[in-house]
C-alpha positions in Angstrom: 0.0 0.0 0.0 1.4 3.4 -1.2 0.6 6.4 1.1 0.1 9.5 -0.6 1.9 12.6 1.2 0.0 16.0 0.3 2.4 18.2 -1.5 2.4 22.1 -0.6 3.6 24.9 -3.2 5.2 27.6 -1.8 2.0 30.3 -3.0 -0.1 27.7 -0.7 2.2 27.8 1.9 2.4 31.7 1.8 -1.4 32.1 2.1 -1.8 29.8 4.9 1.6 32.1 6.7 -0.6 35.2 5.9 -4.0 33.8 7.1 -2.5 32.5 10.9 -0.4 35.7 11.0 -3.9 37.9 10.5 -6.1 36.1 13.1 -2.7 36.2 16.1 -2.8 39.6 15.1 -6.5 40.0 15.7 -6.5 37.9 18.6 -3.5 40.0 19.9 -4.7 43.8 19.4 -4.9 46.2 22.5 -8.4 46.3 23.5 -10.4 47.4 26.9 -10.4 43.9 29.1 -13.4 43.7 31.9 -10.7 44.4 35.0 -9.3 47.4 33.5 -12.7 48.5 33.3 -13.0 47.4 36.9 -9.8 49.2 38.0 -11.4 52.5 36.9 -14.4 52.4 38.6 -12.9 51.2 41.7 -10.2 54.4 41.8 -13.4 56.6 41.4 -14.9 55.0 44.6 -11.7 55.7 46.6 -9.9 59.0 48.6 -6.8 59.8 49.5 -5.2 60.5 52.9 -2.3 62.6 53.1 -0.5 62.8 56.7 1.5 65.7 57.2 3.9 65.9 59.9 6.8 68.8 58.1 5.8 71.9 61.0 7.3 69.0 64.0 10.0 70.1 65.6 10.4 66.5 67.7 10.5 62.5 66.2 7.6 60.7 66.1 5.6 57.7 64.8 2.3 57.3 62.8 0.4 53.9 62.6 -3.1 53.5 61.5 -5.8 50.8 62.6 -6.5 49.8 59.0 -5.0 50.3 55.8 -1.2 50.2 56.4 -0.2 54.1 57.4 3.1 53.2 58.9 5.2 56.9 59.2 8.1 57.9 60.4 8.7 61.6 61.0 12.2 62.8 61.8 12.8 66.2 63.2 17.4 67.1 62.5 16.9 71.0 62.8 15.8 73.3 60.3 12.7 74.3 59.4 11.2 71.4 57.9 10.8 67.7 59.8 11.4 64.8 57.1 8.7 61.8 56.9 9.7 58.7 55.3 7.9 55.5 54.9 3.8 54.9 54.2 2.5 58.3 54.9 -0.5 58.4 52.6 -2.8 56.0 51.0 -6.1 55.9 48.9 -9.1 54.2 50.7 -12.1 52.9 50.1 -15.1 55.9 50.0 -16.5 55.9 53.7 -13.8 53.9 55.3 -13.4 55.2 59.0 -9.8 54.7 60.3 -8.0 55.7 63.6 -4.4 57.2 63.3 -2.1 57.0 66.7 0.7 59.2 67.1 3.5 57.9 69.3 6.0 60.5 70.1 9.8 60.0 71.2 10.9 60.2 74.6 9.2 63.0 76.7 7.8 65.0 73.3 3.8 65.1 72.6 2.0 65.4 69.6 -1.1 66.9 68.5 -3.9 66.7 65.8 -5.3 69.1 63.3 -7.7 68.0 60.5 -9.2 65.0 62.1 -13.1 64.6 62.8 -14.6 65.4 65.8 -13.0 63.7 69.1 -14.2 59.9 69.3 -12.0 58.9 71.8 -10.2 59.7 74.8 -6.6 59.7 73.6 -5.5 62.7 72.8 -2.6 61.1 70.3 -6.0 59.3 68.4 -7.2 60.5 65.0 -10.1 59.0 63.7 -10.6 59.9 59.7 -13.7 59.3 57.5 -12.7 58.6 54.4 -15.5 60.7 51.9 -13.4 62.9 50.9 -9.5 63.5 49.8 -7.6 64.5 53.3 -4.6 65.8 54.7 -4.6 65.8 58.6 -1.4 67.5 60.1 0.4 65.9 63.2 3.1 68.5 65.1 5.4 66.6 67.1 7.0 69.4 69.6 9.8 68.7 72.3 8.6 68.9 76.4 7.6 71.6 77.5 9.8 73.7 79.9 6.9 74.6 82.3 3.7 73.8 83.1 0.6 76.0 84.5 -0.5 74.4 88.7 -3.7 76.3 88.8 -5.9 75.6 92.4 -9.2 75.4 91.9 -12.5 75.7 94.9 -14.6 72.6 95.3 -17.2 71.8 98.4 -18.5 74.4 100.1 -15.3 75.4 102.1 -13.3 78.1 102.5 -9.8 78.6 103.6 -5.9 79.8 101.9 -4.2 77.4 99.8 -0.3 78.1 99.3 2.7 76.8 97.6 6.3 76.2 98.1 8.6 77.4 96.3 6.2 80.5 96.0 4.1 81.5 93.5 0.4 80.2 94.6 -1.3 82.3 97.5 -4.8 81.3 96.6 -7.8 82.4 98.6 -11.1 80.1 99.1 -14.2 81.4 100.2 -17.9 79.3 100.1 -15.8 76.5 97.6 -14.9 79.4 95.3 -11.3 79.9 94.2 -10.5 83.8 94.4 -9.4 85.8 90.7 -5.5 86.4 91.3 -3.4 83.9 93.2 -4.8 80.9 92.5 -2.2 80.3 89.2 1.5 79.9 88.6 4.1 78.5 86.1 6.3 76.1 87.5 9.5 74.7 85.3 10.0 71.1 84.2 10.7 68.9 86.8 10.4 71.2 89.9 8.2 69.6 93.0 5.4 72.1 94.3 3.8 71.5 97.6 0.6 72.9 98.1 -0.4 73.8 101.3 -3.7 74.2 102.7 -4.8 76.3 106.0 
């Protein structure tokens, strides 16, 4: 038995060439695929949150309870402090999140730009996400003094005083009196109040 093998010109050969070469390159062209389309609607239905921490004059951390917000502001002099690390990040529309500051050492930290105080921390900062945000963080060295203000309570009346000097406050009917009552002590000095 004789097998026949098909014999192919070279003009048949060419046209089959051109005819795969036309449907790869049909199959192959650029066109819109569903998750693109998916990708754009999804970066319509997010917002971006920008943490800004360049007016601290201390170090300082920023860590957020969702979403990965992991900053690290670095104050070296100068006018400017330096952030590096994740210190902004698009979230979804309506996403509620909770920044906490942790300053270095003895410094403190405060909050501009968050919404309305949630929670009793004072280094918290909770954010809804429905709009584009920037809330600013200043990081600030200790303070040098504090205010030791005596305040009435009761129904008592009597002198309060303080040593070193400074508070020679007057009580009457658990009233605190307008002038004495109030002084600025430095950093680490030890007051003792006494009362009479």
């Amino acid at each position: 038995m004789t097998r026949l093998r098909p014999r192919w010109s070279l003009a048949a050969a060419a046209t089959l060439f051109a005819i795969v070469s036309a449907a790869l390159v049909y199959a192959c062209r650029e066109k819109p695929t569903e998750p693109d389309l998916f990708d754009a609607s999804n970066a319509a239905n997010r917002k971006h949150l920008t943490i800004d921490a360049s007016a601290s004059r201390a170090n300082g951390t920023i860590a957020s309870s969702r979403g990965g917000i992991s900053c690290t502001v670095t104050y070296s002099g100068g006018t400017t402090a330096t952030q590096s690390g994740i210190c902004g990040k698009d979230y979804k529309t309506g996403m509620v999140l909770t920044l906490t500051a942790a300053p270095s050492g003895a410094a403190t930290g405060a909050w501009t730009g968050c919404d309305q105080a949630v929670t009793e921390n004072p280094l918290a900062c909770q954010v809804t996400m429905n709009v584009a945000r920037t809330v600013k963080i200043t990081f600030s060295p200790p303070a040098s003094s504090f205010p030791l203000t005596v305040a009435g309570g009761a129904g008592g009346s009597g002198m309060v005083s303080s040593s070193p000097a400074g508070i020679n406050c007057t009580i009457t009917g658990g009233s605190a009196g307008s002038s004495g009552c109030s002084a600025t002590y430095g950093s680490g000095v030890s007051v003792t109040l006494t009362s009479t």
